[in-house]
Biotite code that builds the C-alpha atoms (Angstrom):
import biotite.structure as struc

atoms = struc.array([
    struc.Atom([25.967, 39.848, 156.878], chain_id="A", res_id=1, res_name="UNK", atom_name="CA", element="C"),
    struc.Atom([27.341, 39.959, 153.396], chain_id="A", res_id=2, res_name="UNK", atom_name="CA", element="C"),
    struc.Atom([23.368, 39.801, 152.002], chain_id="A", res_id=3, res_name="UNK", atom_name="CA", element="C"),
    struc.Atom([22.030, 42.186, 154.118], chain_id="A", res_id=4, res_name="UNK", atom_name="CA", element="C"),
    struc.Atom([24.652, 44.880, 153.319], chain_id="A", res_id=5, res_name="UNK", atom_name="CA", element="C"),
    struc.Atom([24.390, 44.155, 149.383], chain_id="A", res_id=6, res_name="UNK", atom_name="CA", element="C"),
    struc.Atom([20.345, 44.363, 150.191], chain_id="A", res_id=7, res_name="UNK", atom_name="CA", element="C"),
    struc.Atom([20.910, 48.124, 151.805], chain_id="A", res_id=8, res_name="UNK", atom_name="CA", element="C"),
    struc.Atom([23.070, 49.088, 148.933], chain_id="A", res_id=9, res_name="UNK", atom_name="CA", element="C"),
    struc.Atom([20.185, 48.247, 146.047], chain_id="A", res_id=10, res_name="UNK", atom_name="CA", element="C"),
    struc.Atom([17.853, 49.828, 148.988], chain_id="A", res_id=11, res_name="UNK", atom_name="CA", element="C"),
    struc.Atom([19.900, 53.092, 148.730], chain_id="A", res_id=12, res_name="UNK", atom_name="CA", element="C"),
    struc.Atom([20.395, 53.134, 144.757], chain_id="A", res_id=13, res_name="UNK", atom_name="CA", element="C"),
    struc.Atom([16.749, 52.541, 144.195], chain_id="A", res_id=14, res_name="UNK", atom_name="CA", element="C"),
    struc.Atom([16.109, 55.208, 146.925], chain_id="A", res_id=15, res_name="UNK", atom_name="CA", element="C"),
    struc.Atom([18.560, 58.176, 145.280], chain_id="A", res_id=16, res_name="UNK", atom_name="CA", element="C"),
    struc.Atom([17.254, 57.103, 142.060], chain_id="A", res_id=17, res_name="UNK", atom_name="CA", element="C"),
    struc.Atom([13.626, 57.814, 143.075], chain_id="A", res_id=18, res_name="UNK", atom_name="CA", element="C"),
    struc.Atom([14.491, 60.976, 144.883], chain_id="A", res_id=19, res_name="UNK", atom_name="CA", element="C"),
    struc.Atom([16.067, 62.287, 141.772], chain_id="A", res_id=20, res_name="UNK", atom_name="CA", element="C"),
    struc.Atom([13.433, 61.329, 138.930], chain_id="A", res_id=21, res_name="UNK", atom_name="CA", element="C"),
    struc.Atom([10.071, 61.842, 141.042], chain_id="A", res_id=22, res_name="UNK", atom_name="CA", element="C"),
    struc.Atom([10.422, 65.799, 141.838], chain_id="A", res_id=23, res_name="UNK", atom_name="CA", element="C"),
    struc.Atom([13.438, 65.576, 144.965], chain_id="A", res_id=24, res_name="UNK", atom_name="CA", element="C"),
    struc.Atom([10.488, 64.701, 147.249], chain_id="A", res_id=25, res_name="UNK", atom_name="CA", element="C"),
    struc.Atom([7.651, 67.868, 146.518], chain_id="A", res_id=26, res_name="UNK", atom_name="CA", element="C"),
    struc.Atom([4.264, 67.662, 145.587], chain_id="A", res_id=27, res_name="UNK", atom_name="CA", element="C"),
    struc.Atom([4.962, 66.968, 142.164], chain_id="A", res_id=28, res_name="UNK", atom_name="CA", element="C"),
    struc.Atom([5.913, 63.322, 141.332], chain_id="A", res_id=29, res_name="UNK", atom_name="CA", element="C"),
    struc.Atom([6.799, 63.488, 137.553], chain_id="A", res_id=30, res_name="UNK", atom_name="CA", element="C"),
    struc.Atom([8.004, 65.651, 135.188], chain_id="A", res_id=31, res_name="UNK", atom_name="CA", element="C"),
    struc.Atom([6.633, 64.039, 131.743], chain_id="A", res_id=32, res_name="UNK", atom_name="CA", element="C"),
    struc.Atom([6.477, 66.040, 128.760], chain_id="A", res_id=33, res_name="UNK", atom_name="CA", element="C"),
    struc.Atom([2.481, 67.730, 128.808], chain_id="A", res_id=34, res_name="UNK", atom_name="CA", element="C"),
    struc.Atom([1.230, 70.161, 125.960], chain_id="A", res_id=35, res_name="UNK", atom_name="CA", element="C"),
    struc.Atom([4.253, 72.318, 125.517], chain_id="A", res_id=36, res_name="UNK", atom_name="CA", element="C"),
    struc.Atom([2.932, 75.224, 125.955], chain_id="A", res_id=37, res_name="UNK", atom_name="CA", element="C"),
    struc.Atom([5.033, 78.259, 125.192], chain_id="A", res_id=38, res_name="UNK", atom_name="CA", element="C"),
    struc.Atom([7.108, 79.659, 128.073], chain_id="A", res_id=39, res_name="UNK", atom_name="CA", element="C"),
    struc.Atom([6.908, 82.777, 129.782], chain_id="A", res_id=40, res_name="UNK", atom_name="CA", element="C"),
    struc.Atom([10.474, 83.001, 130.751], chain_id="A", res_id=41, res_name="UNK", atom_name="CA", element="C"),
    struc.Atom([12.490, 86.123, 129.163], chain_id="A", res_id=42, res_name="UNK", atom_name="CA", element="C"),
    struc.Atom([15.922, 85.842, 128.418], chain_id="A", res_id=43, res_name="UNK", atom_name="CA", element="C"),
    struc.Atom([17.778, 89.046, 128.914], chain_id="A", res_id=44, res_name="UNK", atom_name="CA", element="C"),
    struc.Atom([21.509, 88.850, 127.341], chain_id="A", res_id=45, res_name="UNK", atom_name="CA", element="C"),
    struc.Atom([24.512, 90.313, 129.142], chain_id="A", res_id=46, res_name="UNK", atom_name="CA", element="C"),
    struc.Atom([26.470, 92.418, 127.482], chain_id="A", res_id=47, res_name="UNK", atom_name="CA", element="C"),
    struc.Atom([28.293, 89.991, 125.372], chain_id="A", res_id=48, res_name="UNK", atom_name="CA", element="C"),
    struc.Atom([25.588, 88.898, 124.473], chain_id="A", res_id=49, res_name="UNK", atom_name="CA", element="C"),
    struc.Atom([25.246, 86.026, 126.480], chain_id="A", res_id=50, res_name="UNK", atom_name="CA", element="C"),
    struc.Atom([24.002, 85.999, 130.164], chain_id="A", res_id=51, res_name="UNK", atom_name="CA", element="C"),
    struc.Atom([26.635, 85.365, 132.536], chain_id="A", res_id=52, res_name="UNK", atom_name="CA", element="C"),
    struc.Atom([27.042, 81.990, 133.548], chain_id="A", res_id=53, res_name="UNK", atom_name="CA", element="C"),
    struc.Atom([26.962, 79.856, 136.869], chain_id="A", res_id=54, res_name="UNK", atom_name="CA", element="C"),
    struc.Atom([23.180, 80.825, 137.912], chain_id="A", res_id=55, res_name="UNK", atom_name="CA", element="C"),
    struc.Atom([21.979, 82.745, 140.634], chain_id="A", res_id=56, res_name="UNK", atom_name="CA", element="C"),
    struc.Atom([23.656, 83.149, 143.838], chain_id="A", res_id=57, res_name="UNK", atom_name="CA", element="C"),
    struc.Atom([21.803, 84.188, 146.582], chain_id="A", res_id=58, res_name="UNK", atom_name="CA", element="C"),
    struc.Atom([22.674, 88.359, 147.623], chain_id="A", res_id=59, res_name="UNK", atom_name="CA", element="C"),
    struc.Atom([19.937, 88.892, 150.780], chain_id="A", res_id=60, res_name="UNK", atom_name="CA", element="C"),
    struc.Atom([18.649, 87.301, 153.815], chain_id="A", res_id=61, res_name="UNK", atom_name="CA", element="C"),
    struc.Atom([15.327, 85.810, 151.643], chain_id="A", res_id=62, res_name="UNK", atom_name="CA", element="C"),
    struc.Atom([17.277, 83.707, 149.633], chain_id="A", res_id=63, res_name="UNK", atom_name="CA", element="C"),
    struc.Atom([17.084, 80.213, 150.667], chain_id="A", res_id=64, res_name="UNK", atom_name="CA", element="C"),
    struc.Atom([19.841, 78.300, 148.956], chain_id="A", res_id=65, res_name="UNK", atom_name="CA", element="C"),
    struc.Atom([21.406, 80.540, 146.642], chain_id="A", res_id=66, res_name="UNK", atom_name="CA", element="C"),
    struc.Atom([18.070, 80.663, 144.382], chain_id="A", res_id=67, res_name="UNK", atom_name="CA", element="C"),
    struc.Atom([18.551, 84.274, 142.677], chain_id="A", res_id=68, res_name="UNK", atom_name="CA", element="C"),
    struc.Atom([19.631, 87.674, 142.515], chain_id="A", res_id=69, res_name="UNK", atom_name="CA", element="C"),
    struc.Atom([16.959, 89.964, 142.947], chain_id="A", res_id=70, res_name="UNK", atom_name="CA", element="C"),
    struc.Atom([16.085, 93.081, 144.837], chain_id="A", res_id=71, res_name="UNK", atom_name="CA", element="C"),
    struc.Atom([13.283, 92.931, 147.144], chain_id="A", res_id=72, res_name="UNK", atom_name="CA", element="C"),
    struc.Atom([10.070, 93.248, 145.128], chain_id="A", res_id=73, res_name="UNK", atom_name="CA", element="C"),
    struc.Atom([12.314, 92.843, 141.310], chain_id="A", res_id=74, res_name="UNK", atom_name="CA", element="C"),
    struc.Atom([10.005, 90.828, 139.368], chain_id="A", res_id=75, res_name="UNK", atom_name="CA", element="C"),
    struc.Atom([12.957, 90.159, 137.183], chain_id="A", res_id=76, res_name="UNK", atom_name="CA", element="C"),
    struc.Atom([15.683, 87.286, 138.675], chain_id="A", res_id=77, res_name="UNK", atom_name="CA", element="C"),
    struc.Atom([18.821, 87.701, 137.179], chain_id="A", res_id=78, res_name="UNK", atom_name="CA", element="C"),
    struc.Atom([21.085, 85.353, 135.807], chain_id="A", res_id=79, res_name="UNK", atom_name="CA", element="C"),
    struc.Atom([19.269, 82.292, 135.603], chain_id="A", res_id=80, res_name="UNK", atom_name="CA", element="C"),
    struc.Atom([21.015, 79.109, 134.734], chain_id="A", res_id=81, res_name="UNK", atom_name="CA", element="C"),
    struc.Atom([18.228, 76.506, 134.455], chain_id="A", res_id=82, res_name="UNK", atom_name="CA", element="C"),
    struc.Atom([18.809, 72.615, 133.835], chain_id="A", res_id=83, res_name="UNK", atom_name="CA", element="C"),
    struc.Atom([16.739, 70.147, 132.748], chain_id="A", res_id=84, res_name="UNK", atom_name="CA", element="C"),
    struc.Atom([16.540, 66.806, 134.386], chain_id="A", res_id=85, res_name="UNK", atom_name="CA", element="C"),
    struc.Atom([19.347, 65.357, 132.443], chain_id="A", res_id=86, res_name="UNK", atom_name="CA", element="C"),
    struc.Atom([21.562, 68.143, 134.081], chain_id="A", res_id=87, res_name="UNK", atom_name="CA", element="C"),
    struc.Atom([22.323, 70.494, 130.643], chain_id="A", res_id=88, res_name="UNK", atom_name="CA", element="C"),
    struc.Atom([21.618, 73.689, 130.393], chain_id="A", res_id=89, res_name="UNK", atom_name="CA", element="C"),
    struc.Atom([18.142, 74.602, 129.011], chain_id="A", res_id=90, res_name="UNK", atom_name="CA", element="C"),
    struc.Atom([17.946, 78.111, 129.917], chain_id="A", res_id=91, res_name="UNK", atom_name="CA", element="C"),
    struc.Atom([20.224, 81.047, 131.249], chain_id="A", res_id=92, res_name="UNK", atom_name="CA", element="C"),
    struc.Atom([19.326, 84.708, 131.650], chain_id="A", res_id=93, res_name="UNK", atom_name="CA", element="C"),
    struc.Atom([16.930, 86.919, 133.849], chain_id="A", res_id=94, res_name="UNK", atom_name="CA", element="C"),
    struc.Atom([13.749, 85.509, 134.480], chain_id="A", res_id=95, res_name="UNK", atom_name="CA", element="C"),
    struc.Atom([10.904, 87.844, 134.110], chain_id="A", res_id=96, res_name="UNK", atom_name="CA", element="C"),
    struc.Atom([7.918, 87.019, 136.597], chain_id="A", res_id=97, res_name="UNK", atom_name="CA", element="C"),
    struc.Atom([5.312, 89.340, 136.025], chain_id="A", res_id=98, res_name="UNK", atom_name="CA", element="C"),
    struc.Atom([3.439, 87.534, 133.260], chain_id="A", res_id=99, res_name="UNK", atom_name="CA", element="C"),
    struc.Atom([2.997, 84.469, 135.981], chain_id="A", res_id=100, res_name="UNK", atom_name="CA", element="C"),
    struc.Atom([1.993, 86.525, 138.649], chain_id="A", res_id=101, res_name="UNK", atom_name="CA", element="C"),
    struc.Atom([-0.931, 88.640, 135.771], chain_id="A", res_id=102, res_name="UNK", atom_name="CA", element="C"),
    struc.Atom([-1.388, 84.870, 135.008], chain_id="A", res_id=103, res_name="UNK", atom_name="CA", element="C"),
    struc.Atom([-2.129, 83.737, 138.509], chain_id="A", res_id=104, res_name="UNK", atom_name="CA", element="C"),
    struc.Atom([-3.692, 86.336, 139.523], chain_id="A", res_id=105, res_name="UNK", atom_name="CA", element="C"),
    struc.Atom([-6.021, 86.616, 136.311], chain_id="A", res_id=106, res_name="UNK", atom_name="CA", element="C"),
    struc.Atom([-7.202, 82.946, 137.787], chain_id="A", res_id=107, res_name="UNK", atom_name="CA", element="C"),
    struc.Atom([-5.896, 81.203, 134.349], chain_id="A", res_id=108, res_name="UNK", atom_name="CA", element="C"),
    struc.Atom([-4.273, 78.103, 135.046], chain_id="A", res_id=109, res_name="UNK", atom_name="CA", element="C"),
    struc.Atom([-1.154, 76.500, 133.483], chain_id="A", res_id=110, res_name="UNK", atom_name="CA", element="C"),
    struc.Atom([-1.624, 73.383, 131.886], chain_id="A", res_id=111, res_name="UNK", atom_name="CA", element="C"),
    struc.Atom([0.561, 70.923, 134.222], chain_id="A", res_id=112, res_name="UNK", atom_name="CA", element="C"),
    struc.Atom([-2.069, 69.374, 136.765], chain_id="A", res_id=113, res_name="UNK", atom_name="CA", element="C"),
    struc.Atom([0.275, 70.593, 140.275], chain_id="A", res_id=114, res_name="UNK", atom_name="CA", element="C"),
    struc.Atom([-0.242, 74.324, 138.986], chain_id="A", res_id=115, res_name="UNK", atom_name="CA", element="C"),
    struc.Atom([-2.231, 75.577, 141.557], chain_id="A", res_id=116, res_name="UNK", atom_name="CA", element="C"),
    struc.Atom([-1.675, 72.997, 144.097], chain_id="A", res_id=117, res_name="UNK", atom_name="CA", element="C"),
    struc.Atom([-0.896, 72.371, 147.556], chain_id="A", res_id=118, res_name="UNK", atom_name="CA", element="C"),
    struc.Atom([2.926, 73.077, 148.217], chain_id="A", res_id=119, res_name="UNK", atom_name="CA", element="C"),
    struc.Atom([3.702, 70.677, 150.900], chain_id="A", res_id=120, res_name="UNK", atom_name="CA", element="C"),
    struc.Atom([7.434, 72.059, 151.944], chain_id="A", res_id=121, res_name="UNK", atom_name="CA", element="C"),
    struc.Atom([8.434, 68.705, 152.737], chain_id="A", res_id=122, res_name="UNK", atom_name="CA", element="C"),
    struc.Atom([11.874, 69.943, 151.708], chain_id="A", res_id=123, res_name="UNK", atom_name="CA", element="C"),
    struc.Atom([11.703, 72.151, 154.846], chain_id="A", res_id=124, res_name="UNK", atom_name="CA", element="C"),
    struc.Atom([13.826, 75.374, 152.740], chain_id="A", res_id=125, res_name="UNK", atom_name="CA", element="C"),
    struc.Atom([10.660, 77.600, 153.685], chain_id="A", res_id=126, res_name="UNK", atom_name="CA", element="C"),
    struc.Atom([9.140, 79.008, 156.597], chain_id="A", res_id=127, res_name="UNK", atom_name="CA", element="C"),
    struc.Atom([7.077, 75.762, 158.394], chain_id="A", res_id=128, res_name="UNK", atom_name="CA", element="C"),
    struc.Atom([3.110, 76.370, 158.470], chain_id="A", res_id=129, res_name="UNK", atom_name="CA", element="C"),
    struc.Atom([0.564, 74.077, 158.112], chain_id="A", res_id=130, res_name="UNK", atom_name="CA", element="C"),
    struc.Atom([-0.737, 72.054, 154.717], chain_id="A", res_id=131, res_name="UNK", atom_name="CA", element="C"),
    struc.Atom([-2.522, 73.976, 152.727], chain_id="A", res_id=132, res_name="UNK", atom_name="CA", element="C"),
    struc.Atom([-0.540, 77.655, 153.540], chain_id="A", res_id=133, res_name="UNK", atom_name="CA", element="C"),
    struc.Atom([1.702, 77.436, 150.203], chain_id="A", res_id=134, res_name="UNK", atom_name="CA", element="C"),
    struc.Atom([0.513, 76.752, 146.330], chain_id="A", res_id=135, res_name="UNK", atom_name="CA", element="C"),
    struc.Atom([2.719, 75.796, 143.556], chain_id="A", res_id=136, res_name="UNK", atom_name="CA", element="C"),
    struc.Atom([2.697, 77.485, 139.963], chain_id="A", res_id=137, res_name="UNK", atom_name="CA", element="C"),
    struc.Atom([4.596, 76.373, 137.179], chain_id="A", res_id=138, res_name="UNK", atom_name="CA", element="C"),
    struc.Atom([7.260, 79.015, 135.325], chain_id="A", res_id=139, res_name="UNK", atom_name="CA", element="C"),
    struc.Atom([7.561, 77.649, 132.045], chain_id="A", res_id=140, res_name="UNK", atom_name="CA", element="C"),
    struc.Atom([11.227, 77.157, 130.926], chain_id="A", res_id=141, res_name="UNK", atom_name="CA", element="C"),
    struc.Atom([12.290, 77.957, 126.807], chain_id="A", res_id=142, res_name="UNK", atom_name="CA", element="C"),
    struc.Atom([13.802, 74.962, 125.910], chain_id="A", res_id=143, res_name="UNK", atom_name="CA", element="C"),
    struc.Atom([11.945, 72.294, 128.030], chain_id="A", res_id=144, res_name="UNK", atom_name="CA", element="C"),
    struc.Atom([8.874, 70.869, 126.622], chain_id="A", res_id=145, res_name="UNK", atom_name="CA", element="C"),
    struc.Atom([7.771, 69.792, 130.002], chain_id="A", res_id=146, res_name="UNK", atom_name="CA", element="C"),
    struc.Atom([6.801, 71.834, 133.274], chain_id="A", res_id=147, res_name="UNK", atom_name="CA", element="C"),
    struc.Atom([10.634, 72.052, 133.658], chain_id="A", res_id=148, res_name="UNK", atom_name="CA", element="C"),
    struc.Atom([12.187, 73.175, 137.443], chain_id="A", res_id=149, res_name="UNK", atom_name="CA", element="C"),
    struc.Atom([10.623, 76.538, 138.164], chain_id="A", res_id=150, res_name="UNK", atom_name="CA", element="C"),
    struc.Atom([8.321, 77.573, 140.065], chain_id="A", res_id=151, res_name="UNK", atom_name="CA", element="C"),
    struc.Atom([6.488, 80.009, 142.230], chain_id="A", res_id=152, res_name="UNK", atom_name="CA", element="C"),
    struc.Atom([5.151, 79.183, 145.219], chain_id="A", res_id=153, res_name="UNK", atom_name="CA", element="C"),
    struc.Atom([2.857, 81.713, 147.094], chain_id="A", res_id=154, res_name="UNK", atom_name="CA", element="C"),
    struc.Atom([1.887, 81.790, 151.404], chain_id="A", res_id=155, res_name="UNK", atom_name="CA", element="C"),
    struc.Atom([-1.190, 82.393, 152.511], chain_id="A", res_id=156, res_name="UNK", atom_name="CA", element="C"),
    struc.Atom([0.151, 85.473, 153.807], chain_id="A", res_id=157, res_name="UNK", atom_name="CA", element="C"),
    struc.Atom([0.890, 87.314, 150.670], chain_id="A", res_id=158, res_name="UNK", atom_name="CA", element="C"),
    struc.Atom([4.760, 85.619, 150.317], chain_id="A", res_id=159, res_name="UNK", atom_name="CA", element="C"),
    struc.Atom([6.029, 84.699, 146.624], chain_id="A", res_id=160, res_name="UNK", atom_name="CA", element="C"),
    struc.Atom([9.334, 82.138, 146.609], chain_id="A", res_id=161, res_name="UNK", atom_name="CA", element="C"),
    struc.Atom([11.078, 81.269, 143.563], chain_id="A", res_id=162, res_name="UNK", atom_name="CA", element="C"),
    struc.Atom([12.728, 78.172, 142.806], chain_id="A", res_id=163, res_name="UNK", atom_name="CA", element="C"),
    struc.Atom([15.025, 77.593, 139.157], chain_id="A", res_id=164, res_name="UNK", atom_name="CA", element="C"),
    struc.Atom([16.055, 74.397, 140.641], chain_id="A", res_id=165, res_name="UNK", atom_name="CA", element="C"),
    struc.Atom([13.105, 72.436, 141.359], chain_id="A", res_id=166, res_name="UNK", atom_name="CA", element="C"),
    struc.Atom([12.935, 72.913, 145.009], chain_id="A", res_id=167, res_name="UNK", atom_name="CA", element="C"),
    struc.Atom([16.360, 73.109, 146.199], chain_id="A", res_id=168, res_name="UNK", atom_name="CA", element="C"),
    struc.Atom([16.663, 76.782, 146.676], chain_id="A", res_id=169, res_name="UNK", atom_name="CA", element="C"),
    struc.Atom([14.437, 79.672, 146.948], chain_id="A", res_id=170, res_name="UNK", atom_name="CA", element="C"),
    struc.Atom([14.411, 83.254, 146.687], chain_id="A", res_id=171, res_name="UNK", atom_name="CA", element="C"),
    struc.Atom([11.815, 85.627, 148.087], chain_id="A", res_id=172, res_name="UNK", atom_name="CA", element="C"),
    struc.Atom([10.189, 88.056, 145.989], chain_id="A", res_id=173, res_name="UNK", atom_name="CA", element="C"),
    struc.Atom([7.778, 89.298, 148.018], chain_id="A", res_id=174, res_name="UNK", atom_name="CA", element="C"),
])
């Protein structure tokens, strides 16, 4: 008895530690460094000169886990707090999306090999349709090297979600 409990405990370490360093279960299943290409997120200061802290908080019925603050069809997501996979801060501020949605829409592709890809959902935080009805674009992060958390992902049916947080929230911008 003693075995097979200490067996299920390295079973559920190895299994959380997975979860957490191969993209929290998406389509994506690392985050190594690629060819740093410049980012395309736009830091917009508060006041003080420094954005407000404690990132987004969800303020409509399209937000799916507290992913932003934007109004419907605001390119720009305020108050941002992005981490990188160690946790720290790498980014905070408004988040500007236009130049990824020129960029997507212009057909030029980002560097990291899921941009462009099949969005599987497996998280289940947006509306269930069949493989192949969502895509998955990179949003390049100032201060990470790599892909980094964000993301678009576009529907089929015209629908843009963003995600700061790699997947754990979303926020509808169209």
């Amino acid at each position: 008895m003693g075995r097979r409990l200490l067996l299920f405990a390295i079973a559920l370490v190895v299994g959380i530690a997975v979860a957490r360093y191969s993209g929290t279960g998406s389509d994506e299943r690392s985050t190594r460094p690629d060819d740093g290409s410049p980012a395309t997120a736009v830091a917009t200061p508060g006041a003080n000169g420094i954005a407000p802290a404690g990132g987004a908080t969800a303020s409509s019925p399209d937000d799916v886990g507290g992913a932003g603050a934007a109004a419907p069809g605001d390119l720009v997501v305020h108050n941002v707090t992005v981490r990188d996979t160690d946790g720290r801060v790498a980014f905070r501020g408004d988040v500007d999306l236009a130049p990824e949605l020129a960029r997507i829409d212009a057909g030029t592709r980002d560097p990291h090999r899921n941009d462009g890809g099949i969005f599987g959902n497996r998280e289940g935080r947006l509306p269930d349709h069949g493989r192949g009805y969502y895509h998955e674009y990179v949003v390049r992060t100032p201060g990470i090297s790599h892909a980094g958390p964000q993301r678009l992902i576009l529907g089929a049916g015209g629908e843009v979600w963003y995600t700061f947080d790699h997947y754990e929230s979303f926020r509808r911008i169209r």
